[in-house]
C-alpha positions, -999 to 999 in steps of 0.1 A, spaced: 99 -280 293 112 -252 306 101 -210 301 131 -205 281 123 -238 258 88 -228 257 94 -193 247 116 -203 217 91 -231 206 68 -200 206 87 -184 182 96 -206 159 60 -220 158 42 -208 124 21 -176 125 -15 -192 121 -26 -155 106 2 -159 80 -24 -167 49 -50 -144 58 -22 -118 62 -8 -126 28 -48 -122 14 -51 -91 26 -19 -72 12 -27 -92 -20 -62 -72 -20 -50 -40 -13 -20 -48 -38 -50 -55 -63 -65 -21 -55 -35 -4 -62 -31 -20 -98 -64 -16 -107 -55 22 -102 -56 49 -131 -23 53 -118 5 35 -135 26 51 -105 8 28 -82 8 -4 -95 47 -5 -78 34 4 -46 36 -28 -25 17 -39 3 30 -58 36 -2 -70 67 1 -75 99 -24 -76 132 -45 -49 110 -15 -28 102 -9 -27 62 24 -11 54 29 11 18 66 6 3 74 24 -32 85 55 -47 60 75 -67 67 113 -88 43 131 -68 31 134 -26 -4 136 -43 6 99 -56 17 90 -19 -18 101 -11 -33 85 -35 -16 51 -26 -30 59 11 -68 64 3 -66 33 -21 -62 9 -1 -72 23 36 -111 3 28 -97 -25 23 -114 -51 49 -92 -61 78 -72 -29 74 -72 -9 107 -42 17 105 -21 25 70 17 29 73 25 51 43 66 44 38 62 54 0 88 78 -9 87 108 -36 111 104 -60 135 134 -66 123 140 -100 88 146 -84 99 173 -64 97 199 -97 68 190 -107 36 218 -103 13 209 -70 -18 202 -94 1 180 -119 -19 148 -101 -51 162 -104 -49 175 -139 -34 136 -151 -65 127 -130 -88 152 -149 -73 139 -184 -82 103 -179 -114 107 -165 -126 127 -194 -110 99 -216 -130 70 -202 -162 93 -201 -158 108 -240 
């Protein structure tokens, strides 16, 4: 077999990482719904060789951050690629709108 043959076969071969790739976005994806957040729970997830990747859009940056620190624990997870977007309509919104909806729901699940 040649280089070239060899390199193709390598290719096309199946990634033998693929499932516990697959288990790890599902676990961050699982962090992200269990979120307060309804924003979040559209936030998906793509792994790969410790890398998870963020893809969304969301109101708010605090959101984006949000998103970020949710699922940057997650075991295997090395580095977070955050390539959520802010929405237009979150641009208006007041800088401490995420910490008040925050505040709101807290004090809902503790009265």
């Amino acid at each position: 077999m040649s280089s070239n043959q060899e390199a193709i076969a390598a290719l096309t071969r199946p990634n033998p990482f693929a499932a516990l790739f697959q288990e790890i976005a599902e676990i961050a994806q699982a962090a992200l719904r269990r979120s307060a957040y309804f924003e979040l729970r559209n936030v998906s997830c793509d792994f790969s060789g410790g890398i998870l990747t963020l893809h969304g859009r969301v109101p708010t940056y605090h959101l984006k951050q949000i998103a970020q620190a949710s699922v940057a624990e997650v075991p295997g997870v090395v580095e977070v690629h955050n390539r959520v977007e802010v929405t237009a309509s979150g641009a208006f919104q007041t800088p401490n709108a995420g910490w008040r909806e925050h505040e709101m729901l807290v004090s809902a699940e503790l009265g």
